[in-house]
Legacy VTK file of the C-alpha trace (Angstrom):
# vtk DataFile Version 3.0
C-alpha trace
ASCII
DATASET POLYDATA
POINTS 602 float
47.105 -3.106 -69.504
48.969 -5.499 -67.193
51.517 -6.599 -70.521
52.240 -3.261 -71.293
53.383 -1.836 -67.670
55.740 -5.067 -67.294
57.160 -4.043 -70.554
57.680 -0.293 -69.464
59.211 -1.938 -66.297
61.345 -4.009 -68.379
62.445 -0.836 -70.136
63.203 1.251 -66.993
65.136 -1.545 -65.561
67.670 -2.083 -68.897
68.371 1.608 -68.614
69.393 1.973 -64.958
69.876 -1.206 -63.609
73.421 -0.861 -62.572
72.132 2.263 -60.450
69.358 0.633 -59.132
71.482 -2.830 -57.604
74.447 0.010 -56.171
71.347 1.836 -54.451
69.164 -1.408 -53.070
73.340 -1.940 -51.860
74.098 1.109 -50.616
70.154 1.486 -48.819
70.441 -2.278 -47.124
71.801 -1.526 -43.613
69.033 0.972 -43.418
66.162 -1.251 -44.788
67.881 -3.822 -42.228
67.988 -1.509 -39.326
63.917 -0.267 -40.263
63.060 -4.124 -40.066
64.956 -4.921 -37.205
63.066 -1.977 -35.287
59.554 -3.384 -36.354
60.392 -6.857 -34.668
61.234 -5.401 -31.238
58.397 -3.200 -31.184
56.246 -5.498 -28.998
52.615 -5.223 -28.092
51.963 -3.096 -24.862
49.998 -4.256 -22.125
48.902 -2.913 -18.909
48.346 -5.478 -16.377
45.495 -3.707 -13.840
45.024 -4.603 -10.449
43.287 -8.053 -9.888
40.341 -8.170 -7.308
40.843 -10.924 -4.032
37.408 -12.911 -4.013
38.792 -15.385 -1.622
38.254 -13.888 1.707
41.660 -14.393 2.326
44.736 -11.647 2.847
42.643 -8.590 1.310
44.089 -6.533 -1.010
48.191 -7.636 -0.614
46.766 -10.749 -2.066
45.013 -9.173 -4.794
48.472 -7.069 -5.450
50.635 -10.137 -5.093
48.494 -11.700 -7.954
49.038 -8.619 -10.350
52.246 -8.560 -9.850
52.823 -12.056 -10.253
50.846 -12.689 -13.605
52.721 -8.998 -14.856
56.067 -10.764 -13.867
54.922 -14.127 -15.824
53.928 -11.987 -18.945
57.139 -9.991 -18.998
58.926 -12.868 -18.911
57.964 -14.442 -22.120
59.436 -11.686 -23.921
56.699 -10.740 -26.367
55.254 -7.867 -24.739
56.197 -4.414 -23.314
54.439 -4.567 -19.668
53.982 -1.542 -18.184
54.891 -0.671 -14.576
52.416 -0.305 -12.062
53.029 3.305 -11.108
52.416 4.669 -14.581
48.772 2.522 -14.696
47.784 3.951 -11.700
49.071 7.403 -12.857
46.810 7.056 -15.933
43.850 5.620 -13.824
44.275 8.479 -11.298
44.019 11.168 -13.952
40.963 9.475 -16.129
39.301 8.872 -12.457
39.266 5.407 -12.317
39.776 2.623 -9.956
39.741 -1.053 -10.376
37.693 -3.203 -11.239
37.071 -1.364 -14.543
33.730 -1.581 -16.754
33.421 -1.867 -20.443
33.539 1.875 -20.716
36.581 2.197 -18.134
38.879 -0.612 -20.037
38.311 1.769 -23.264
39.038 4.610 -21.663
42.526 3.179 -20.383
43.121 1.298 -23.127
43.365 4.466 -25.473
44.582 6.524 -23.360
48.308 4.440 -22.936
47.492 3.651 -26.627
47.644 -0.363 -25.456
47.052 -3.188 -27.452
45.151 -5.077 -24.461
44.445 -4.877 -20.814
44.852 -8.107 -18.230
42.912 -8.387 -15.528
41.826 -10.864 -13.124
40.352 -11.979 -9.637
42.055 -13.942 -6.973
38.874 -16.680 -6.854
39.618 -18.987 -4.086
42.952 -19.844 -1.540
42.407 -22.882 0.459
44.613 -25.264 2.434
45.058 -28.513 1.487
46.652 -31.979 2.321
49.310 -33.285 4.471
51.884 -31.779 4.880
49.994 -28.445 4.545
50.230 -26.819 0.974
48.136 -23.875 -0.581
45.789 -24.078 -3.321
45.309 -20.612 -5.334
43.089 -20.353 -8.344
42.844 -17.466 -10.458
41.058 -16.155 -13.214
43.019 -13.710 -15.790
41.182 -12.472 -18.883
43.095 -10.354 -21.680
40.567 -7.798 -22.517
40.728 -5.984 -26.509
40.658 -2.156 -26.232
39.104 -1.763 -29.215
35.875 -3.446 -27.760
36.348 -3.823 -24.246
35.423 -7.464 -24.131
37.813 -10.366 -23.457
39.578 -12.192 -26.161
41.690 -14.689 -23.982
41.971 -16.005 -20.775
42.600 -18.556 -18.447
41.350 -20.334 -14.593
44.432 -21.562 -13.659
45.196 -23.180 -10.013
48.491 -22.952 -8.644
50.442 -25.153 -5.219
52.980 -24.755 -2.888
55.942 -26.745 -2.762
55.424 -29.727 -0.454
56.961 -29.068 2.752
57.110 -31.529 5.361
57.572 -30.479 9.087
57.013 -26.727 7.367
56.137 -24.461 10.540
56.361 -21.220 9.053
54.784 -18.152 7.844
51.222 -19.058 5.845
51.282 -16.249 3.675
54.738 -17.195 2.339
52.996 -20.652 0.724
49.905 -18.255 -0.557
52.691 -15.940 -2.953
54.562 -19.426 -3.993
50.810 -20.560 -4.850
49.847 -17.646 -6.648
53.550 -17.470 -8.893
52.680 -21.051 -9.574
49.101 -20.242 -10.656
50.290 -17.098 -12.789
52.980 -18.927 -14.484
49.988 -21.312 -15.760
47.484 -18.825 -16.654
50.190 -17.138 -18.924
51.343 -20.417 -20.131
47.562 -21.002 -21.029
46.865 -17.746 -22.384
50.208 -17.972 -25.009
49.158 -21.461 -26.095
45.560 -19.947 -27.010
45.383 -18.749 -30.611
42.441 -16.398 -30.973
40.233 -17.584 -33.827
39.720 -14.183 -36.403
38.622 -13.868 -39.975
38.180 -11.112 -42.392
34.484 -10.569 -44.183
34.321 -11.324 -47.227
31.011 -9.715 -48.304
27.782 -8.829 -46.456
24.302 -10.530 -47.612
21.060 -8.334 -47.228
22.536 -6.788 -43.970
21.671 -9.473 -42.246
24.586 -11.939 -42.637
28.390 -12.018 -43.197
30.591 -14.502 -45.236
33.965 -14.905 -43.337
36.812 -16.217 -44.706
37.783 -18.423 -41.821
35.977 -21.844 -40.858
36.950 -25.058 -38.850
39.920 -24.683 -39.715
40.534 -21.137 -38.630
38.761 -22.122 -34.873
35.707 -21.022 -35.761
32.657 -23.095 -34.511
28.964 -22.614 -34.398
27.629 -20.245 -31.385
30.563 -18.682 -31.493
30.190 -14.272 -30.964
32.879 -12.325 -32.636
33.221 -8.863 -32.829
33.449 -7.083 -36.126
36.673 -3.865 -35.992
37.463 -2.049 -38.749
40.194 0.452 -38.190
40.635 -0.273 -33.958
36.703 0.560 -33.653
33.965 -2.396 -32.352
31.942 -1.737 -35.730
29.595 -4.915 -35.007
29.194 -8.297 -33.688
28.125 -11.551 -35.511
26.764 -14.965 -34.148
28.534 -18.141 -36.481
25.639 -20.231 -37.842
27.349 -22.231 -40.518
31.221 -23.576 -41.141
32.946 -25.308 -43.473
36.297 -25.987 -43.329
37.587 -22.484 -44.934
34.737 -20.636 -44.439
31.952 -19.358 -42.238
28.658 -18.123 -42.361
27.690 -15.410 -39.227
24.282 -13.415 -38.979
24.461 -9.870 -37.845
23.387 -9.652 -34.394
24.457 -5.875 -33.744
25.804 -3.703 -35.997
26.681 0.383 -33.986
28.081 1.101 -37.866
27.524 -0.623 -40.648
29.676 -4.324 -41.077
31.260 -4.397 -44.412
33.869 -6.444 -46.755
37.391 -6.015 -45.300
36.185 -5.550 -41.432
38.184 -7.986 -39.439
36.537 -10.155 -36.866
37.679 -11.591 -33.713
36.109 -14.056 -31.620
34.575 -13.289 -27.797
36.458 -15.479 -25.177
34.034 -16.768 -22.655
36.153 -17.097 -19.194
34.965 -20.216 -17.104
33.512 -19.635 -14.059
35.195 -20.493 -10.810
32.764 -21.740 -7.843
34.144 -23.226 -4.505
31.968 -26.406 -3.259
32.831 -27.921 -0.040
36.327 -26.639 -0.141
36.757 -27.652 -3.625
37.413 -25.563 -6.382
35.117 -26.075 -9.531
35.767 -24.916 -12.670
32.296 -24.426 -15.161
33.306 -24.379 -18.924
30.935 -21.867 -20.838
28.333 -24.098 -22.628
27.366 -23.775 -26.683
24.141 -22.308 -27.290
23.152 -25.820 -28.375
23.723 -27.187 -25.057
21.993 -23.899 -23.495
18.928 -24.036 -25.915
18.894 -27.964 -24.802
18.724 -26.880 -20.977
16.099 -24.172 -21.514
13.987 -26.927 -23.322
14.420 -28.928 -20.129
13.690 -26.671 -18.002
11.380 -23.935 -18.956
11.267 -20.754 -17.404
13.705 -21.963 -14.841
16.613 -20.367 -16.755
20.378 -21.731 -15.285
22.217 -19.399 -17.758
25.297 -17.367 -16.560
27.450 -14.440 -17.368
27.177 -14.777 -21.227
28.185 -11.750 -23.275
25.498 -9.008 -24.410
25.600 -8.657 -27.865
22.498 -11.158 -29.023
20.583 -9.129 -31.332
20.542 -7.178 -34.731
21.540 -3.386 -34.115
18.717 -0.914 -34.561
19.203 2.047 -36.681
21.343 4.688 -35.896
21.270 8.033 -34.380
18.748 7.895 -32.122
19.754 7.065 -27.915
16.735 7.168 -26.596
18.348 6.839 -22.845
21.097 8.138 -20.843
21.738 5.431 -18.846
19.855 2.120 -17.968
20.216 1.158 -14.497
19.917 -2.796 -12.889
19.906 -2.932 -9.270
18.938 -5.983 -7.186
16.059 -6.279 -4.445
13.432 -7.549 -2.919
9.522 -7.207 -3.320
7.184 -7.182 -0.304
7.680 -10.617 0.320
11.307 -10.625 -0.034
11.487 -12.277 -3.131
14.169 -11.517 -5.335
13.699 -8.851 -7.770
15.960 -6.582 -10.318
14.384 -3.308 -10.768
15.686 -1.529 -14.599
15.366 2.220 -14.629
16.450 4.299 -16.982
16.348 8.580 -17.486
15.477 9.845 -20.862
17.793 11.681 -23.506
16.627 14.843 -25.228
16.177 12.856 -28.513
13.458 10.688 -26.254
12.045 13.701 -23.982
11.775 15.735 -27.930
9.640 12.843 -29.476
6.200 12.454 -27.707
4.791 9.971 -29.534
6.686 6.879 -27.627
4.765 4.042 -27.826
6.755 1.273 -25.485
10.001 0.407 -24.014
11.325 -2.760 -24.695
12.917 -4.282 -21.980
15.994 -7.093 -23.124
18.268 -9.711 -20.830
21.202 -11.330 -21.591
19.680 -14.914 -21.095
16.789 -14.560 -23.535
18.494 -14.411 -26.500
16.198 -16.078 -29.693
15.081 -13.441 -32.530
11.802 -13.181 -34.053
11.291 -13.059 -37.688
12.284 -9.535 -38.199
15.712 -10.387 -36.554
14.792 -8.743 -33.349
15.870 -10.050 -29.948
12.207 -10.356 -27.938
11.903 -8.458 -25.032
11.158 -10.053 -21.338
9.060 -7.179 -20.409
7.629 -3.938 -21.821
5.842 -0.740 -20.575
4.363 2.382 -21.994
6.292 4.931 -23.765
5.489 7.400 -20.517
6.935 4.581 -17.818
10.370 4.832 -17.060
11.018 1.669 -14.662
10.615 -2.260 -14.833
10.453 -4.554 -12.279
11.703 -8.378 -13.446
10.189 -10.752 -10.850
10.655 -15.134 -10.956
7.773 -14.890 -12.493
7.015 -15.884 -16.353
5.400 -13.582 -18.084
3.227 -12.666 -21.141
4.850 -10.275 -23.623
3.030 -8.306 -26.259
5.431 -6.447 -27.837
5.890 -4.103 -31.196
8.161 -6.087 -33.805
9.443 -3.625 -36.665
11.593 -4.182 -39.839
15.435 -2.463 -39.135
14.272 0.479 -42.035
10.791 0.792 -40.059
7.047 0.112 -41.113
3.718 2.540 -41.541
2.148 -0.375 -39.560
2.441 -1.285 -36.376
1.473 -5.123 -35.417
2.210 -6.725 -32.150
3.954 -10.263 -31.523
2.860 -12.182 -28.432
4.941 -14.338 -25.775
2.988 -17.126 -24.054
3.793 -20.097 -25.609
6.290 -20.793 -23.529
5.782 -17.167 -21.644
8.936 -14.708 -20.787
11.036 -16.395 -18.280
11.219 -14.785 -14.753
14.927 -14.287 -13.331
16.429 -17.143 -11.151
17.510 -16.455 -7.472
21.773 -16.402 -8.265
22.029 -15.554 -11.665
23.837 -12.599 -13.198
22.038 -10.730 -16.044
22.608 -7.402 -17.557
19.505 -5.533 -19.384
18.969 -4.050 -22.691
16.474 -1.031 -23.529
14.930 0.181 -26.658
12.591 2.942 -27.567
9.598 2.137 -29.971
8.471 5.614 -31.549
6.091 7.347 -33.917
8.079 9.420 -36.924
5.390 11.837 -39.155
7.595 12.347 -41.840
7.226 15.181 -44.401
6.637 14.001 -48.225
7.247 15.697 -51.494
4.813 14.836 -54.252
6.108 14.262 -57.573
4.055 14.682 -60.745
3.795 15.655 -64.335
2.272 18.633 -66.012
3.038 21.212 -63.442
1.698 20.258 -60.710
2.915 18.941 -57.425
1.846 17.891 -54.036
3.277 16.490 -50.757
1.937 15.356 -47.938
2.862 13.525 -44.545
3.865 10.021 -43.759
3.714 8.042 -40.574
6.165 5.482 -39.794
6.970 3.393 -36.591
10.733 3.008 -35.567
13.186 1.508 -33.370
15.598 3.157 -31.262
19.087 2.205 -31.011
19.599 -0.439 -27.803
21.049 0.778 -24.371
22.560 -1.495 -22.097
22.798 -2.011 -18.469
25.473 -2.983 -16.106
25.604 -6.484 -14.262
22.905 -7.165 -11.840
22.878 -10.542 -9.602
19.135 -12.084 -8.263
19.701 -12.631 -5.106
17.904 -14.485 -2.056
18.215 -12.884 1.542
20.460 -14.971 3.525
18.798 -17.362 5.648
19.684 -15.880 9.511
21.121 -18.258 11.950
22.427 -17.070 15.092
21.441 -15.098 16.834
18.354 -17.373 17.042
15.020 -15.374 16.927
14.413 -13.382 20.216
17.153 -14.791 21.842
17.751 -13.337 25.523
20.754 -12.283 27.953
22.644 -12.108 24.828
26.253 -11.171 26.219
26.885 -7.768 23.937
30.276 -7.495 24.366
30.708 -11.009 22.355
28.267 -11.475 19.522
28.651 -14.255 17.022
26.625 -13.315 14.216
25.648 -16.334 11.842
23.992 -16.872 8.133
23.639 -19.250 5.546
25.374 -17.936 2.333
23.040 -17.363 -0.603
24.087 -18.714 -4.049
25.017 -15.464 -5.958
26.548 -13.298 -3.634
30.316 -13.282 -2.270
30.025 -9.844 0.115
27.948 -9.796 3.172
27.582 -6.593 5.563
25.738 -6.559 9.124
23.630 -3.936 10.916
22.416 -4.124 14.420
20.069 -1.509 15.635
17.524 -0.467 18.295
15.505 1.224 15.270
13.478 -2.171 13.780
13.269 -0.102 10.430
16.855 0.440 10.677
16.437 3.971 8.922
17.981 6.050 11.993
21.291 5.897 11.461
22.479 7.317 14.207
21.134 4.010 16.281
22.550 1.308 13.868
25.848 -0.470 14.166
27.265 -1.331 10.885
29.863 -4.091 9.998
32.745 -3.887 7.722
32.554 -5.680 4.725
32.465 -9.721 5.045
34.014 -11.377 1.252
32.942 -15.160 1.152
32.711 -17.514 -1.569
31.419 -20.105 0.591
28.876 -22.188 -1.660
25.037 -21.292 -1.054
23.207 -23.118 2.177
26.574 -22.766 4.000
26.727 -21.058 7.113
28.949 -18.305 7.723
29.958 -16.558 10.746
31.933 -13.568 12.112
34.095 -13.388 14.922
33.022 -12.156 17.734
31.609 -8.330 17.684
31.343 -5.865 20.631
28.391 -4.532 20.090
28.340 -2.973 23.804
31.170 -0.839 22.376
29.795 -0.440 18.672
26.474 0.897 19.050
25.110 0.991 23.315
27.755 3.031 24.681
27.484 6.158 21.873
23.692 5.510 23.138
23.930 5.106 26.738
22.477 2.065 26.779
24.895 -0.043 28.682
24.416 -2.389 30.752
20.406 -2.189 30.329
18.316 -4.986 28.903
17.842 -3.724 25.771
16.402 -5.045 22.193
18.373 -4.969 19.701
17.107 -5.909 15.617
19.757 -7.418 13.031
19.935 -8.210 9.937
22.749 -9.552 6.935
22.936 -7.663 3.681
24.113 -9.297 0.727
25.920 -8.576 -3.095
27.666 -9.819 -5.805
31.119 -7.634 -6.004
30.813 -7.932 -9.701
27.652 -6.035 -10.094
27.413 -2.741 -11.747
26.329 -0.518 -9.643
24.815 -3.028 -7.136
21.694 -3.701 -5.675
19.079 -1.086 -5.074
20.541 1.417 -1.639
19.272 1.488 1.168
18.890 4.293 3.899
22.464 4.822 4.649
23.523 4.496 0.449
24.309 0.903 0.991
23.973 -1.337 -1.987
23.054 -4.736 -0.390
19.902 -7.231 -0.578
19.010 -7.184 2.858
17.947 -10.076 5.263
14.263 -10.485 6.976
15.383 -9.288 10.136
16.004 -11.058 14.013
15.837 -9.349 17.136
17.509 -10.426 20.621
17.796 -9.173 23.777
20.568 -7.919 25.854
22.267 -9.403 29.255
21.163 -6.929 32.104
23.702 -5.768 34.145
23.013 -6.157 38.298
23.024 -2.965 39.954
26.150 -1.617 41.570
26.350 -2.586 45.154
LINES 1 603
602 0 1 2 3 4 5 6 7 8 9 10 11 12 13 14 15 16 17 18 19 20 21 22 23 24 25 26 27 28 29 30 31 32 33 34 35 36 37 38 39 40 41 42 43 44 45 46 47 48 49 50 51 52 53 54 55 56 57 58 59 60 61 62 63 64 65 66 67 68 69 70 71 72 73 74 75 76 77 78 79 80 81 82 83 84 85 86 87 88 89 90 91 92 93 94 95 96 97 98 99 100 101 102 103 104 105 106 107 108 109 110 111 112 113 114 115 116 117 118 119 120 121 122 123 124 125 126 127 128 129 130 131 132 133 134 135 136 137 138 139 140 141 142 143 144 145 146 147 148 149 150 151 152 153 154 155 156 157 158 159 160 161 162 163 164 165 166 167 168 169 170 171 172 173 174 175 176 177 178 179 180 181 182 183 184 185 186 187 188 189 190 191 192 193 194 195 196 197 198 199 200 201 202 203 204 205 206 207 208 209 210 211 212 213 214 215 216 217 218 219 220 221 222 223 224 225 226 227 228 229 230 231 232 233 234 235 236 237 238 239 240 241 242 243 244 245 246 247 248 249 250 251 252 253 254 255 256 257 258 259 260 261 262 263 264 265 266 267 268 269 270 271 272 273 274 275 276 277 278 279 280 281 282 283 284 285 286 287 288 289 290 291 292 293 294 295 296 297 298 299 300 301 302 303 304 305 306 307 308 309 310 311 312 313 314 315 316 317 318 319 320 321 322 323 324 325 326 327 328 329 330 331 332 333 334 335 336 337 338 339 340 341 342 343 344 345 346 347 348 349 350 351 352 353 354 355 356 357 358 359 360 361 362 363 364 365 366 367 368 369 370 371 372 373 374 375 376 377 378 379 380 381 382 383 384 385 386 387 388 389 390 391 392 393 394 395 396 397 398 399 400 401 402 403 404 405 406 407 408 409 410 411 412 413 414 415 416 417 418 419 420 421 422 423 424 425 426 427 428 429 430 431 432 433 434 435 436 437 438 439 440 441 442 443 444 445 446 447 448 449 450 451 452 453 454 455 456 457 458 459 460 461 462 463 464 465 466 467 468 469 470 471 472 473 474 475 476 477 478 479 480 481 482 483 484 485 486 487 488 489 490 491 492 493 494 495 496 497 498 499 500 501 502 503 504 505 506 507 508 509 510 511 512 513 514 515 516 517 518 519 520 521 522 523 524 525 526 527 528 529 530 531 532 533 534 535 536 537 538 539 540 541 542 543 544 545 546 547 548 549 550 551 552 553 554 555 556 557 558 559 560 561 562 563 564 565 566 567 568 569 570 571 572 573 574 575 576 577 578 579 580 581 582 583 584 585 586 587 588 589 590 591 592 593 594 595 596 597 598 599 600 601
């Protein structure tokens, strides 16, 4: 078939070639032109405003850094940036304000029909050396609209010029530090090529053959997320690579992976911590390395951020929750606890035969022999909360093929048990519904007859995740001490230790020792600090005289006053669990001191 249309070609082309060459001559500034606008079209980006983490400058510093890394990317010439005031046009009208979720990033993303979103925190300013220079480190990821995870990024620290005898304005070193840091983040970000492969074919819907290996950047651990046609489709863990090809297994798959669907690697940003005055960067480790340190160390689990997508998807169709909810606390001993809850869809609240919620985190990640990822925690089909606690735990839980089973068997975790949470780690949560189907069956047979009858199978629901949550410790109170007396209130120093996880602090003074009447609590603005946990922190001094006594008519009376420090990691979605006043913090055991009384008026 192939010999005969080249000869039917080579026909056509003996009859009118003349014509053809004068129109391929006449149509070549136009085929010219049509190319020439295809090479200028450049990727569009929006650039979204970065958060300030340092405790320094607030939000101009945060702006300065967008601005600057926008600037930086605009510069290189391969993308079309777009200005501020149509991004916050867009996120005005879609209702949504920096930073963005998963959910928000795909909302922008296709609405200004962008090819990625940047965005970034402002991690740590600090002054340094002699003469005095600035030291600003940011992080900037490049997130992919088609899944809302990062693909690229960069933790990049940028210096003032050396000025000796400088005497001038501090802030104007902090923008020359944060252009110097921007120009390196871009410059890191361009010189990263994002590994991606195509699949080649599917095996048993368990695994994918990729057509990239070591050569391609492709290494073992490695998460990439399967598109076909702009969509997240799936996500695949590499097992196996060669050095032109790969071998993933399935891990989650919303709609089917098949031959042709592109995949793109996740791009694990380094964390950023500041130790005595120092800024550390923390590469993300392989799963080797992490399997190697959970080995070591048991239950004690020193995982961070690492991205949720660790399991095979379940089958379709069938959302068992609306939302699932992680929120930070405390238990009646104030140790730290994340409580998941979760309200039911109508496909859940319609099927009464729910056997047990299966309760996933992001830093348990090995799979049974069905494929599933094993639960920390589970509770009956009628509960609809968990509480995770430091404590290991024993897991009996329901493990079922992806197509179902008429039987249901249980698989047990004790040997080593469920690990409990660890005070300063981020997690987010996974839930999944395990239900009874009766399903209606039509008998077959010969001579006539027929029959049917009723079949019972046991089923999976498809996974819902959480947002972030952070364990966190109540800060250790300092100052002031416990009881203290003739405390001046017009001048309070309030004092903590910082507590590893959190970077936002908030204080309440009261005469109500429950501190539920708000109308006799004094509460502080916001305090952002990325001091490193088991260092002390302290305001300036706070008027509490004017805050809180005088609206009571306490002043100048010896009075008793309770206090307390509330704590949160800004990253957390939507925070720890609120208190009375809606407050999302992990609070404090609380102090009490007493007031200076005032001598009578002669």
């Amino acid at each position: 078939m192939r010999t005969r249309k080249r000869r039917i070609w080579a026909t056509r082309w003996s009859i009118t070639g003349i014509a053809s060459m004068l129109l391929v001559w006449l149509l070549q500034p136009l085929s010219m032109l049509t190319a020439h606008t295809q090479i200028v079209q450049l990727p569009r980006i929006a650039v979204v405003d970065f958060q300030n983490k340092s405790g320094y400058g607030g939000g101009s510093i945060a702006r300065a850094a967008t601005d600057a890394v926008a600037g930086e990317f605009q510069k290189t010439g391969r993308y079309e940036v777009l200005a501020r005031g149509e991004i916050e046009q867009q996120l005005k009208d879609l209702d949504l304000s920096p930073p963005l979720s998963k959910t928000g990033y795909l909302r922008l993303g296709r609405a200004l029909q962008l090819e990625s979103i940047v965005a970034g925190d402002v991690e740590a300013v600090t002054f340094v050396g002699s003469p005095k220079q600035v030291q600003v480190t940011l992080t900037v990821k490049v997130i992919d609209i088609a899944s809302g995870e990062p693909v690229n990024g960069a933790v990049a620290t940028g210096f003032s010029n050396p000025r000796p005898g400088y005497s001038g304005d501090d802030d104007t070193l902090v923008l020359e530090a944060i252009r110097n840091a921007a120009f390196e983040a871009v410059r890191t970000i361009q010189n990263y090529t994002i590994p991606e492969a195509t699949v080649l074919t599917t095996r048993a819907g368990k695994e994918v053959l990729l057509n990239r290996g070591i050569r391609g950047g492709l290494k073992p651990g490695m998460e990439m997320i399967v598109i076909r046609r702009g969509e997240e489709v799936g996500r695949v863990r590499i097992t196996e690579v060669s050095d032109s090809d790969a071998v993933g297994v399935i891990i989650e798959s919303l709609k089917g992976i098949q031959s042709e669907d592109k995949a793109r690697a996740v791009f694990e940003v380094p964390s950023v911590k500041v130790k005595a005055g120092k800024v550390v960067k923390e590469e993300p480790r392989t799963r080797a390395e992490r399997n190697k340190a959970l080995r070591a160390l048991g239950p004690l689990l020193i995982l961070g951020l690492i991205v949720f997508g660790v399991a095979r998807g379940s089958s379709g169709g069938n959302t068992p929750v609306q939302d699932v909810i992680a929120e930070a606390s405390t238990d009646g001993n104030f140790d730290p606890i994340i409580r998941i809850s979760w309200k039911t869809t109508l496909f859940a609240k319609s099927n009464r035969d729910q056997i047990q919620w299966q309760i996933y985190r992001s830093d348990f990640i090995d799979l049974d022999d069905n494929g599933n990822m094993m639960p920390v925690g589970v509770v009956p089909g009628n509960q609809h909360s968990f509480i995770d606690t430091t404590v290991p735990r024993v897991v009996s839980y329901a493990s079922l093929p992806r197509e179902g089973s008429e039987d249901l068997s249980l698989e047990t975790i004790d040997n080593p048990p469920a690990p409990g949470i660890a005070p300063g780690r981020s997690y987010t949560y996974q839930l999944a519904l395990v239900y009874r189907e009766t399903r209606d069956v039509t008998g077959g047979g010969g001579g006539g007859g027929g029959g049917g009858g009723t079949q019972v199978v046991f089923l999976m629901s498809d996974r819902v995740r959480s947002g972030q949550a952070t364990a966190i410790a109540p800060v250790q109170l300092l100052t002031p001490v416990q009881r203290s007396e003739d405390v001046d209130p017009k001048e309070v120093i309030f004092s903590w230790l910082a507590t590893e996880g959190a970077n936002a602090y908030r204080i309440e003074v009261s005469t109500d020792p429950t501190f539920r009447d708000r109308n006799r609590t004094f509460v502080s603005t916001e305090i952002l600090s990325t001091a490193a946990a088991g260092s002390p922190v302290s305001t300036e001094r706070i008027n509490i005289e004017t805050g809180l006594l005088t609206r009571l008519g306490l002043v100048g009376r010896r009075v008793t006053l309770y206090w307390r420090v509330g704590a949160r990691n800004l990253n957390d979605n939507p925070g720890p669990v609120p208190g009375p006043s809606g407050l999302r913090y992990v609070w404090s055991r609380p102090f009490e001191f007493t007031t200076q009384e005032l001598p009578p008026p002669p």
